[in-house]
Kinemage of the C-alpha trace (Angstrom):
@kinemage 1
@onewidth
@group {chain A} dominant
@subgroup {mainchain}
@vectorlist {calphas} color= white
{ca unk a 1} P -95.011 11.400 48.736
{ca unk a 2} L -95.188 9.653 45.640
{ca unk a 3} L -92.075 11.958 44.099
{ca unk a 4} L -90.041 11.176 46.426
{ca unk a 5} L -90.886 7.288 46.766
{ca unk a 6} L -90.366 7.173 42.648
{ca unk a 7} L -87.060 9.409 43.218
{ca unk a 8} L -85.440 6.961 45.602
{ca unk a 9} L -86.355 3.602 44.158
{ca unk a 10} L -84.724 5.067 40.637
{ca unk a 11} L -81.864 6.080 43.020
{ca unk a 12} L -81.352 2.676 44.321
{ca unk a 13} L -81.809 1.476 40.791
{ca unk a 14} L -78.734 3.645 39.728
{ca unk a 15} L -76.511 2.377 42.601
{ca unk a 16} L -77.685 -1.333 42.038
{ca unk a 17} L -76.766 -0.606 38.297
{ca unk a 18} L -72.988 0.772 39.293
{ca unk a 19} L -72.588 -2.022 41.743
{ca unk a 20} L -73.217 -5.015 39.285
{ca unk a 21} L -71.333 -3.451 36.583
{ca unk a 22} L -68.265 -2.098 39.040
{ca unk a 23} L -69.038 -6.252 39.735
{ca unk a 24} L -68.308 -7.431 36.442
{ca unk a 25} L -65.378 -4.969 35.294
{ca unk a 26} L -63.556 -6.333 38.323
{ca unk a 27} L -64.390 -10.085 37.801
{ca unk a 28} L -63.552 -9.717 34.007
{ca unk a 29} L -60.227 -7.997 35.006
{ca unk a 30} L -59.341 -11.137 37.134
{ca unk a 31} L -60.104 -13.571 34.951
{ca unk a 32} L -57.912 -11.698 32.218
{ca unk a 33} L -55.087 -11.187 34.689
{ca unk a 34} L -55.545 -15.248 35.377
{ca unk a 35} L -55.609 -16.128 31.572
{ca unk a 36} L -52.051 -14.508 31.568
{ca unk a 37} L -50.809 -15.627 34.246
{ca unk a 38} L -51.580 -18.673 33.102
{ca unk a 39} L -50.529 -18.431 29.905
{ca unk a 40} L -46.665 -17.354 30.988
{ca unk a 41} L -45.916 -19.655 33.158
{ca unk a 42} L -47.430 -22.696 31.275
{ca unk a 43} L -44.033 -24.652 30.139
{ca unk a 44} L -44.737 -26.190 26.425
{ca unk a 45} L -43.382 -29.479 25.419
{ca unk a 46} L -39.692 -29.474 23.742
{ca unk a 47} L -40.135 -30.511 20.493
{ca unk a 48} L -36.472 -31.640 19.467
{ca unk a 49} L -37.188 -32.820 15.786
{ca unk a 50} L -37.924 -29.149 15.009
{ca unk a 51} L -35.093 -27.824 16.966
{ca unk a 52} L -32.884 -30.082 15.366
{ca unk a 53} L -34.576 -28.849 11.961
{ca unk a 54} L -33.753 -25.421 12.806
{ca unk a 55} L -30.489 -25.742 13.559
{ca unk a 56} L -29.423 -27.481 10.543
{ca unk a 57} L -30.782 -24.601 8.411
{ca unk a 58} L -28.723 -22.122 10.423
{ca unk a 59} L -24.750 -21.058 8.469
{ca unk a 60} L -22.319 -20.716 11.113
{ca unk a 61} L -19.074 -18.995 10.255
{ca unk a 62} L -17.164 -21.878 10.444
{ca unk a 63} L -19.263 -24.112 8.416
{ca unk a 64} L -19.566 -21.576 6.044
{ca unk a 65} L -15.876 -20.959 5.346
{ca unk a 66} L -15.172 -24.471 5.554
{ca unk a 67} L -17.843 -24.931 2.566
{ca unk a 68} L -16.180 -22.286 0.075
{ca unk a 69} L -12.920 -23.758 0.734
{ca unk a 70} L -15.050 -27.164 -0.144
{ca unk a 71} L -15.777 -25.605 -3.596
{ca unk a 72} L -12.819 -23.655 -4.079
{ca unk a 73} L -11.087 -24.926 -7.346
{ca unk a 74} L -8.760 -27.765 -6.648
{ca unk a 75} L -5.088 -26.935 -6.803
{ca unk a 76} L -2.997 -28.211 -9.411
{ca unk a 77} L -0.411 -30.819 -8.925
{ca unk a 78} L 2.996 -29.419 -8.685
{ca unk a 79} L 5.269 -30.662 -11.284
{ca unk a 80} L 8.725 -31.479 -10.663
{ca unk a 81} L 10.792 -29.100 -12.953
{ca unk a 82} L 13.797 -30.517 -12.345
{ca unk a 83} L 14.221 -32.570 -15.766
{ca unk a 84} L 14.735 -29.548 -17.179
{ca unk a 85} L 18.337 -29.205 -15.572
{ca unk a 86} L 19.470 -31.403 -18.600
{ca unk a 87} L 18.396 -29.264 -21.675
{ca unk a 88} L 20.618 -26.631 -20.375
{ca unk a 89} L 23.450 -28.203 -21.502
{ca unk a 90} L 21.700 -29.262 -24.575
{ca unk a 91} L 21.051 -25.367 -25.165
{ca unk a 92} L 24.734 -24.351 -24.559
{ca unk a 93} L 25.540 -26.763 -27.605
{ca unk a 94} L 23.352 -25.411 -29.476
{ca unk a 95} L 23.828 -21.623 -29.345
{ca unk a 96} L 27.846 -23.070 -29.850
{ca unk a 97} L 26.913 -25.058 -32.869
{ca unk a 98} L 25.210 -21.864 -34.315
{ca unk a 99} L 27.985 -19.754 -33.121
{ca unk a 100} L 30.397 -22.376 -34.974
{ca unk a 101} L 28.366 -22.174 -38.114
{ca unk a 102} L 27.851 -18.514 -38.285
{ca unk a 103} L 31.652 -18.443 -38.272
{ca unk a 104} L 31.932 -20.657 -41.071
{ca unk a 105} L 29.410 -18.817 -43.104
{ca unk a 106} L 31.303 -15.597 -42.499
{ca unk a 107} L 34.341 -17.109 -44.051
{ca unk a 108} L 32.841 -18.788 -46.668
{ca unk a 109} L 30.895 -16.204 -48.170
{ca unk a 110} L 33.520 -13.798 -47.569
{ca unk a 111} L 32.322 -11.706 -45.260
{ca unk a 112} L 35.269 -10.980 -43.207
{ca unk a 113} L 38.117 -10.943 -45.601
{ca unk a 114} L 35.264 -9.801 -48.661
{ca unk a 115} L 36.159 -6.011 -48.732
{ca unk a 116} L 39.949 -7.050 -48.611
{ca unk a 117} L 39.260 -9.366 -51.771
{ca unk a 118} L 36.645 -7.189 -53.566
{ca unk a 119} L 39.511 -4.395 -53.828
{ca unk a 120} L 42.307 -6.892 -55.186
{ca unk a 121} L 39.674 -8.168 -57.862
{ca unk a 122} L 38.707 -4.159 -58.576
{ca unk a 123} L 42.103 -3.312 -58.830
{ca unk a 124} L 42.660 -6.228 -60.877
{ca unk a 125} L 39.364 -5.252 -62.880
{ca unk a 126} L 39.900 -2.109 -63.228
{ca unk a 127} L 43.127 -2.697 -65.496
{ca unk a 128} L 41.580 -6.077 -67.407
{ca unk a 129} L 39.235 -3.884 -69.471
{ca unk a 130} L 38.227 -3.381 -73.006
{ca unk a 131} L 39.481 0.149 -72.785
{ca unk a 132} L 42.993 -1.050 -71.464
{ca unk a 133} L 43.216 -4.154 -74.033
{ca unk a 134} L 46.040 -2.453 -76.004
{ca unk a 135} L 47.957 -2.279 -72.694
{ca unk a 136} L 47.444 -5.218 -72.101
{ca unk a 137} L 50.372 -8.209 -72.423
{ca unk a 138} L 49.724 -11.737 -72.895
{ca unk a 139} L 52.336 -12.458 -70.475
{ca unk a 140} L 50.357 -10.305 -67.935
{ca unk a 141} L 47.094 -11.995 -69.038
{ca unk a 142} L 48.599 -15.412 -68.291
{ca unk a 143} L 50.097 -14.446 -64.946
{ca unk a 144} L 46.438 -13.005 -63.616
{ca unk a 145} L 44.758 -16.044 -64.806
{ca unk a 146} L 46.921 -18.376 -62.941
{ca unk a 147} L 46.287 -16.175 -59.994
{ca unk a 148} L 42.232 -16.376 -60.633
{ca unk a 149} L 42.796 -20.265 -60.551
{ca unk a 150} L 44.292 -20.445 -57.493
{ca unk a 151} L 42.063 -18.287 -55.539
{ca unk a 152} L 39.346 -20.353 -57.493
{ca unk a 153} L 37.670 -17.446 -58.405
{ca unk a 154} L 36.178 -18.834 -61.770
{ca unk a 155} L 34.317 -15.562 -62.668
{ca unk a 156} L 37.375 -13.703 -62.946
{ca unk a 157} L 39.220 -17.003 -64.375
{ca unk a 158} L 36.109 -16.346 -67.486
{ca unk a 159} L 36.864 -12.558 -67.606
{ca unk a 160} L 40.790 -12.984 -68.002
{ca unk a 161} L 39.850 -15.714 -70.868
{ca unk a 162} L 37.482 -13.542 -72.864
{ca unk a 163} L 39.935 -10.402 -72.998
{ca unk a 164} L 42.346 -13.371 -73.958
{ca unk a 165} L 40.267 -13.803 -77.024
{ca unk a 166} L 39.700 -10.103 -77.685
{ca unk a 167} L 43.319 -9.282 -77.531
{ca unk a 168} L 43.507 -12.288 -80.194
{ca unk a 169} L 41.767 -11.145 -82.870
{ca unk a 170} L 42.515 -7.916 -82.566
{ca unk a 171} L 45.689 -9.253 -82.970
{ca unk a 172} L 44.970 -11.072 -86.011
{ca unk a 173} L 43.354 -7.810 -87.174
{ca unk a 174} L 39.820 -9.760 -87.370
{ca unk a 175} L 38.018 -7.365 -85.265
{ca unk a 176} L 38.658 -3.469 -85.405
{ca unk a 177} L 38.969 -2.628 -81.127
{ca unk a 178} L 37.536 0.284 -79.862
{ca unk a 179} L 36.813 1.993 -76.505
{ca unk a 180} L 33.160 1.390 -75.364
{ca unk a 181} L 31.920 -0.748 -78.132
{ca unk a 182} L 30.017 -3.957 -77.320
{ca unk a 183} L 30.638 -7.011 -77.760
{ca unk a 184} L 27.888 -8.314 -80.150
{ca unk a 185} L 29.726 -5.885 -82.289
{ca unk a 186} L 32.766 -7.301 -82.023
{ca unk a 187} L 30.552 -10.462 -82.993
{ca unk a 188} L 29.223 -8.722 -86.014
{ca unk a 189} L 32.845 -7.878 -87.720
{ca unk a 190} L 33.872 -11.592 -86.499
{ca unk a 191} L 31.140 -13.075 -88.462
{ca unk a 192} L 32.648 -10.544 -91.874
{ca unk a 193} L 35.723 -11.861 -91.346
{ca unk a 194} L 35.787 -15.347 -90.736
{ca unk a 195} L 32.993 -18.526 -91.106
{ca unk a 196} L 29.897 -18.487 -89.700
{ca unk a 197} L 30.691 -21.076 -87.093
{ca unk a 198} L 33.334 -19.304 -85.765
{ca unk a 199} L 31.089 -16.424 -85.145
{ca unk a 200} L 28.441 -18.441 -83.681
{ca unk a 201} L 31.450 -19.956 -81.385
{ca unk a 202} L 32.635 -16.737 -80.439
{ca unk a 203} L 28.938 -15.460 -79.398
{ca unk a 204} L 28.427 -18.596 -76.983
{ca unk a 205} L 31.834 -17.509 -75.406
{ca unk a 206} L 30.316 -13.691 -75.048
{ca unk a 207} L 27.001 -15.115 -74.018
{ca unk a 208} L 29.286 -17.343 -70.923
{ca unk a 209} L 31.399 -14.168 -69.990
{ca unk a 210} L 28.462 -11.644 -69.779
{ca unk a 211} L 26.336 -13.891 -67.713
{ca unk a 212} L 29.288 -14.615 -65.686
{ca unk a 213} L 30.825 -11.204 -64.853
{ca unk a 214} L 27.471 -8.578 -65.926
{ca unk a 215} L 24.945 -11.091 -64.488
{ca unk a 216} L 27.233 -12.069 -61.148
{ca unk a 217} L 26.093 -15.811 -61.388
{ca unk a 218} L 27.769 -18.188 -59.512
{ca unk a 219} L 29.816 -20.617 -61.469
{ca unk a 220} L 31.036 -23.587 -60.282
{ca unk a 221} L 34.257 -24.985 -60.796
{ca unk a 222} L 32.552 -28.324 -63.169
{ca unk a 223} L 30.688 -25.582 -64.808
{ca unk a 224} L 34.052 -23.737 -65.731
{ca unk a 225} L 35.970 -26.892 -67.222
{ca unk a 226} L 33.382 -27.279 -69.649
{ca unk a 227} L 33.449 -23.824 -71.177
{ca unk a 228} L 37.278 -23.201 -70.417
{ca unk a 229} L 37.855 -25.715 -73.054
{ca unk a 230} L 36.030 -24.196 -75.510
{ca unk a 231} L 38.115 -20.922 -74.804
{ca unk a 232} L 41.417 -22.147 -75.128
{ca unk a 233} L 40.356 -24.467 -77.920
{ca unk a 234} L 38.927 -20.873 -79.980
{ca unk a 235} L 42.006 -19.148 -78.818
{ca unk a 236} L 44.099 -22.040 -80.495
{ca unk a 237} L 42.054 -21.569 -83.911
{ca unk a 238} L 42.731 -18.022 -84.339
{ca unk a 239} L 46.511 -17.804 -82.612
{ca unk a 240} L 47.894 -20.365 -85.245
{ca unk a 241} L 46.352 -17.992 -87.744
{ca unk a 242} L 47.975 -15.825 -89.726
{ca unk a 243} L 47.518 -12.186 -89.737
């Protein structure tokens, strides 16, 4: 009797036990469920300062592209080109000016008649030599240095006047001519035959005619008075002299 008194008060002990917890699960639940309820629906304040914060800090396209063409690198001014229009004319002249002058340079120097003029004075050259100075008249000496003058070619003018003097004393029989031998030999037998000053004379007349004609220097036409007067003035000496 006992047993089974002890058996159903623990039973009813169980079943209480279920009941208050099955209670509490439930009562927990709706309080939860409340809570979140609650908690959705509640409508917070607007807080504009930090909305107005946040969407300063946001790049939209457009203020973004307008911001690189802020910092772009500013375009240069245009310049007006158009002064320029005057210097071409002032270039025509002067490509005509140095047109004009190269012309003139070709003439002077010779360069477009040169060839034509460098054969005449070979030719010419060619015959007024040391080897040809027995060939050689005075008449035809005379004629070729008028010619020299005229064409103002005062190296040749020198050449003609040294064979002059050549042809003069071998004349006179004071030097003894013969093919290719120099001229500081013909100085040396000059020098035998006749005073020392004459000789000396004689050697600043080579000394002209070599650097004119074997060195190719220029001489001038003052330059050419000065010594032509010393030629004709030696040629004088000796052509009054008798043989």
């Amino acid at each position: 009797m006992k047993t089974t008194f002890k058996r159903t008060i623990f039973s009813l002990l169980i079943v209480l036990t279920f009941l208050v917890g099955s209670n509490f699960s439930i009562s927990y639940a709706q309080d939860k469920t409340t809570q979140q309820e609650t908690e959705v629906i509640t409508v917070k304040e607007f807080d504009e300062k930090k909305w107005n914060e946040l969407r300063d800090g946001i790049k939209y396209a457009d203020e973004v592209e307008k911001k690189k063409k802020d910092t772009a690198a500013p375009n240069l001014p245009s310049m007006d080109w158009s002064f320029l229009a005057g210097f071409k004319y002032v270039f025509i002249g002067l490509v005509v000016a140095l047109l004009a002058l190269a012309l003139v340079w070709f003439f002077t120097k010779g360069v477009l008649f040169g060839n034509k003029k460098t054969k005449l004075e070979e030719e010419q050259a060619a015959f007024l030599t040391e080897e040809n100075l027995e060939k050689v008249e005075f008449g035809y000496l005379e004629q070729s240095l008028e010619k020299a003058l005229l064409q103002r070619n005062f190296r040749m003018a020198i050449r003609i006047h040294y064979l002059w003097l050549l042809k003069v004393l071998y004349e006179k029989e004071l030097i003894n001519w013969k093919k290719d031998k120099t001229n500081h030999a013909y100085i040396s037998e000059l020098a035998r035959q006749s005073s020392q000053e004459s000789a000396n004379n004689f050697r600043k007349l080579t000394l002209w005619y070599e650097k004119a004609w074997y060195g190719e220097s220029k001489i001038d036409e003052k330059d050419f008075r000065v010594v032509e007067k010393d030629f004709i003035a030696f040629k004088k000496e000796y052509e009054n002299k008798a043989a």
